[in-house]
Each structure stands twice: as C-alpha cells, then as structure tokens.
N, C-alpha and C positions, 0 to 999 in steps of 0.2 A: 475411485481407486484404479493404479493401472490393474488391464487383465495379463494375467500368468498366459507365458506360451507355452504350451502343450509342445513339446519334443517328439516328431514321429518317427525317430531316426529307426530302423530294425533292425538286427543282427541274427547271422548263423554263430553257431560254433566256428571258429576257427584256432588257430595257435594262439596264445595268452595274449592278448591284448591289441588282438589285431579288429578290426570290425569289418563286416560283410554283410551285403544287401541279402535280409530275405525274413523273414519271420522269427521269433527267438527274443533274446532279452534287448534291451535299449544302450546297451553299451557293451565296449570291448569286455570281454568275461576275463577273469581273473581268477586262477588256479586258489579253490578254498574258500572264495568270497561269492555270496549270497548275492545276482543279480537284481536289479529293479523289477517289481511285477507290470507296476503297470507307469512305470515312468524311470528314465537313466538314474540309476546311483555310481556317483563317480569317484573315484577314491584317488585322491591329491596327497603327495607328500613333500616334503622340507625338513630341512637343518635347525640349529637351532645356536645358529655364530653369527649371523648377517643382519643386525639392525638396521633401518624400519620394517626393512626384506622381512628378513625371517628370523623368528627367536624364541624363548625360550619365555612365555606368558610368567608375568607373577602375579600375586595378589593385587589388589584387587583387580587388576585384569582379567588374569584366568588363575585356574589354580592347576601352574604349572602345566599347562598344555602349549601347543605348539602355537605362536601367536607371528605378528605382521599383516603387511599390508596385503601379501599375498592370499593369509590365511583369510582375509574380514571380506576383498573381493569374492573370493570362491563362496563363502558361503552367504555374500548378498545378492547372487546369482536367484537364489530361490524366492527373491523380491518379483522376480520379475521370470520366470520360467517354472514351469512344472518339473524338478529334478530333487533332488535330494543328493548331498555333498558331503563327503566325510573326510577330513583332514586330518593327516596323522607326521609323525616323526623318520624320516628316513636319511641316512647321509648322503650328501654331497656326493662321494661317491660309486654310490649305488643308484647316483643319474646319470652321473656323465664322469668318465674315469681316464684322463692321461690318453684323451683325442679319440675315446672311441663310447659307444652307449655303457651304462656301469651295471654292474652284475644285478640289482634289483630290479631295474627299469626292465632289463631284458628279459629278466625272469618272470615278469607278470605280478611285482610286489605289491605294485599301486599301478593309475592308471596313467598319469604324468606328474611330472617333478614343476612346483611351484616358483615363479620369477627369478627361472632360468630367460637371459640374453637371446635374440635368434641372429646370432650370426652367420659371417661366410664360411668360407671352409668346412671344414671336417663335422663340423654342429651339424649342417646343412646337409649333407650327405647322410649323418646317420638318423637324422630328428627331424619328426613333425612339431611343428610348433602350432598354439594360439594365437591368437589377435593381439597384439598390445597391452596393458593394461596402464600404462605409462604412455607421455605421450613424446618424450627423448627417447633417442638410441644410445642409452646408458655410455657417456661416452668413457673414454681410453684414456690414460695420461701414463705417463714417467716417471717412474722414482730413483731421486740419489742421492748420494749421500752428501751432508754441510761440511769444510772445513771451515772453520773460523767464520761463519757465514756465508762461504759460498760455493756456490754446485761445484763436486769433482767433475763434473761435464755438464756443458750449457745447453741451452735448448740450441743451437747452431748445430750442434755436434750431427752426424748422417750415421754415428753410430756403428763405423766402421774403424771392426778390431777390437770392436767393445762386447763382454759377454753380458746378458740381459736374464735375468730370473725370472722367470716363469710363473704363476698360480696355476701349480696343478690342478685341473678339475674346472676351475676355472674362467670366463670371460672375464676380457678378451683374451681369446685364445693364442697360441701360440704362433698359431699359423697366419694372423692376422695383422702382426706387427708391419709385414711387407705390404701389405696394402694401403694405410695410413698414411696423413702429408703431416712434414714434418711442419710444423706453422712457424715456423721462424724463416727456412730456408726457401721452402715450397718446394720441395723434390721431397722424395719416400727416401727412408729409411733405408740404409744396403751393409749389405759386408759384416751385418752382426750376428754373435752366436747366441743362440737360443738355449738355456743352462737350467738344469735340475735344481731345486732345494736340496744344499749339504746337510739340512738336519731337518727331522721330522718330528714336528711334537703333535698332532694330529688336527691341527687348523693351519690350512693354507697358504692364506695371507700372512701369517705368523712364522708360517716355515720359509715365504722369498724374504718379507723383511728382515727376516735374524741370516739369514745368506747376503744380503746386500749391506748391511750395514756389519758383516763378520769381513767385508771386502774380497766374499767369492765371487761376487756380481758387481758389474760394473753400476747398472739399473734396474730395474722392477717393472715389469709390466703390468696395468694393474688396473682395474675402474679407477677414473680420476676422482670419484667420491669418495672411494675407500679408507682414507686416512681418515677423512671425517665421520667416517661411521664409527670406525675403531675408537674412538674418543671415548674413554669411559665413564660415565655419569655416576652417582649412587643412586644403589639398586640393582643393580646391572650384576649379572651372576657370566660374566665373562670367560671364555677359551681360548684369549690369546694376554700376552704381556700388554697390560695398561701402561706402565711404565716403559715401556720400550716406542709405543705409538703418541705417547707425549710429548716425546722428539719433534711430532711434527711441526718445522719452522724452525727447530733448532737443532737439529740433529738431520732431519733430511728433509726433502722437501720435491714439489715437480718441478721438472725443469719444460713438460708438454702436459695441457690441459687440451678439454674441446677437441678429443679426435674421436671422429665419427666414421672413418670407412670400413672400421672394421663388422659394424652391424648392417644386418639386415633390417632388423625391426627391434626395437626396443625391449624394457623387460615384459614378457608374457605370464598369463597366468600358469598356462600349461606345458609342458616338452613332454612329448611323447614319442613309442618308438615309430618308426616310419612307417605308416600304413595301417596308423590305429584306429582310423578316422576319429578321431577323438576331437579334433578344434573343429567338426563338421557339426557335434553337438553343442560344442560347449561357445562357439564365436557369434550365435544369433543372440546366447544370453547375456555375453560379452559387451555386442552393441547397445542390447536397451538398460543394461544396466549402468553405464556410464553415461546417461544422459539423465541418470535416477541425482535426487538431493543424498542418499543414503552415499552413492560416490563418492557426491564432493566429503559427505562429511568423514567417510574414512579418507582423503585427502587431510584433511585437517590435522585428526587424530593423527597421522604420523607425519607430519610437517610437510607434507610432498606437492603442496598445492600448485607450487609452478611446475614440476612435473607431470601434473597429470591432464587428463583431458579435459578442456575447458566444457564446461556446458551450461544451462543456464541458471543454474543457481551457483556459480562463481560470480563474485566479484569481477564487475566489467573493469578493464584497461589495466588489468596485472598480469602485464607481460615480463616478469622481471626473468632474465637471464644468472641462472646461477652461477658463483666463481668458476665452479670445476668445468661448467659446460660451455664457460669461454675459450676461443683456441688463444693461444698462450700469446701472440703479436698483438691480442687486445686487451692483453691485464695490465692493471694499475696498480696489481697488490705487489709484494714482495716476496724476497724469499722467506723474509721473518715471519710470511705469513702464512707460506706450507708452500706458497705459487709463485713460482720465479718467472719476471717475465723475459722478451726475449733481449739477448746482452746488445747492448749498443754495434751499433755496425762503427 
C-alpha cells in the first residue's frame, strides 16, 4: 500500500486565508471554520454549471452535492497525503469577479476556488494557484455566428473594428485575447473591442452567447471546449439554454481553436488568494496523486483521458489530440461541425 504523506506545513494566525511560518493550525484559517488539529483540513469550493468541471451531482452519483472532476481529485488527495478535504458549493463569482479576486474568495469563505485556468494577466496578479490537475492549457477559441452556413467573420479576420464578448468571471480572460496567434494569419489579434453581456440571466457563458448571437457582439471569447460541454444530455438539470447551444454547427460555430498564449498552466485544482500558501500544501499531494490508478480512473469517469496526466496505468500510445485543442490551420472538420477551418488563401 502507498504510505500517506504527513503535511508539516505550520501556520500563525494571520488575515483569513493567508498562511505564515510558525506554530498554530496546518492551513490558512478561515473566519468561523474549525482548523485541522493534527493534520490541514482544506475547504474547496465550485459552481455547479461547468460539466465534467463542475456540477451539480445526481443520483446515483451523489445526492445532489457538488460533483466533477475537480470535486473527485480533491478528495483523492487523501489516498495519498495525511489531509482532510471538504468540498462545498460557491459561485463563480465569489472567486473571481470582472478581473479582480470575488467577494467570498476574499473574504475567507473557503480556502480556494476549484478548476479555475492559471492564466496571464490580471488572474496572475491577484491569484495563487495549484499545480495542474490537467495536463492542457485549457485552450482559447472563437465564436460567431453561421449565415447560411458560413462564419460572419473567418478565421483570417485580425479582428480589427470588430467587438468581441466577453465571459465575465471567466477564462480566458479578457485581457488575454492580445496575447494569442491568430493560426490562420500568424500575427495577434489588434484593433478589437472588448464588450460586456447586454443581458444577464445569471450563467455566463449563456449571457455572451445570447449577446453574440442577439448580434451585439461580433465573437465570443470563450474555452474552445465550451460548446461541447454545453451539449445537453438527459439528466442533466442545466442553467443555461439547451436549445440555444444546439446551434452549435448550425447556428454558430469557431472560426479559432487550439490557442494557448493565453495560459500559464492549465486547469488547477485550487486558486487562491495571493499569499495563502495554500498550493505549498496542497501541490506534493497533487504530484503523488496523479501518478495513483485512482487518477486515471477519475480520468475515465469524466471522459478526460487525453487530458490528463499520463502515467502508468494509462493505456500506452494514446496520444490523440482533441478537435478543440487543434489550432484551427490544422482542422479537417467543418463548420457543420462547430469548427471552421481556415478559409482558403
């Protein structure tokens, strides 16, 4: 049997959720909440709108607790570390709110926010992040809208003069767009405005798509997964329009897949706020836990297997490259198929 690692991280008191070298409990303390006597208890939380990510468990899964791939790492953490893990429900934004840390995060509600992106810009400045738990830099794609089947703007377009809608709260973030190549052209992105959701129905990705496709946005900026997560299955107890994300390939579709400048590191397990020391505990349990069979098999469980960290109980020589994480000069697919490649020179 592997042996559990003992955690000897130590903490004073400090402000809510910050951690400091010295005697005291094993993790950032949090206003209300009951520290670890003699080992870190760590308090995670998530949404419950982001499938495989994060969602909203049903029978027989759970009953009705907060479920994903996020949720099943964190707590096979304790396979392989002395820690104790409690995973609960928090929104979106109350981690990260319109480019700055969100009111619960700051407040000391939990102790990080669950498979949040570590990107550049403004994430980076205000957020400690985790190790990985994915082994992509969730990449970045495009959305526009179909006439008669095809892009109101190509992937050629540099997107100058054109307004682009946003996911508030969101990766990839806003400020990230100027960093990325565009892959058809091979030059970045310029000259484009960066535009609010005109309506709010309280999920994010549901508020740019009903903006871009109402034609207050020219594109979307958005995880190039994201359409295919929104697909809605039966059973699925959903927060945004099924019917409106069924479009995809026929109503809109990317015209840019495969962009990666805009991350640092892939999706993590934890974001926390700056200075929590919190990925100083939680990233040794991180490593040996992804090299566990219990990994791969939460890999499975949520379809993520070329995603995730290879190790050795994966299936040798499955390397396969997902659609979305193709950059868009290398597709075969079409636009009927959500992924337009790029227009003929």
């Amino acid at each position: 049997m592997r042996a559990v690692q003992t955690i000897s991280a130590a903490v004073t008191l400090l402000a809510p959720g910050v951690l400091a070298s010295s005697c005291g409990p094993k993790e950032p303390p949090l206003p209300g909440v009951m520290g670890g006597k003699d080992k870190p208890h760590i308090i995670l939380g998530q949404d419950i709108d982001w499938p495989p990510y994060a969602y909203l468990g049903v029978p027989p899964e759970s009953d009705f607790d907060v479920a994903g791939i996020g949720h099943d790492i964190a707590h096979g953490l304790k396979e392989v570390c002395d820690i104790d893990i409690t995973t609960g429900e928090i929104r979106w934004a109350d981690c990260w709110d319109n480019g700055a840390i969100g009111a619960g995060l700051a407040a000391g509600e939990v102790h990080g926010c669950m498979t949040y992106t570590h990107t550049h810009g403004a994430r980076t400045r205000w957020m400690e992040f985790s190790d990985g738990i994915l082994s992509n830099n969730k990449p970045a794609g495009l959305l526009v809208r179909l006439e008669n089947g095809q892009p109101t703007i190509t992937g050629a377009s540099d997107l100058n003069g054109k307004k682009v809608v946003d996911v508030i709260g969101w990766a990839p973030t806003a400020d990230t767009l100027a960093l990325v190549e565009n892959k058809c052209s091979k030059s970045r992105f310029t000259g484009f405005t960066i535009v609010a959701p005109t309506v709010s129905t309280g999920n994010a990705n549901q508020d740019a798509l009903t903006t871009l496709m109402n034609g207050d946005a020219d594109a979307m900026w958005v995880y190039a997964d994201q359409a295919k997560n929104y697909q809605c299955t039966d059973g699925m107890t959903p927060n945004w329009d099924c019917t409106m994300w069924a479009g995809f390939g026929t109503t809109f579709a990317y015209i840019q897949t495969g962009l990666f400048g805009h991350a640092k590191g892939g999706t993590t397990l934890a974001m926390s706020k700056k200075g929590s020391g919190l990925a100083s505990i939680l990233n040794p349990c991180i490593a040996l836990f992804k090299e566990t069979k219990s990994y791969y098999d939460i890999c499975v469980k949520h379809d993520m297997v070329a995603s995730c960290f290879q190790n050795s109980h994966f299936p040798a020589g499955d390397n396969t490259t997902l659609v979305y994480e193709t950059p868009t000069d290398q597709l075969t697919t079409t636009c009927a198929q959500g992924y337009c490649p790029c227009p003929a020179v």
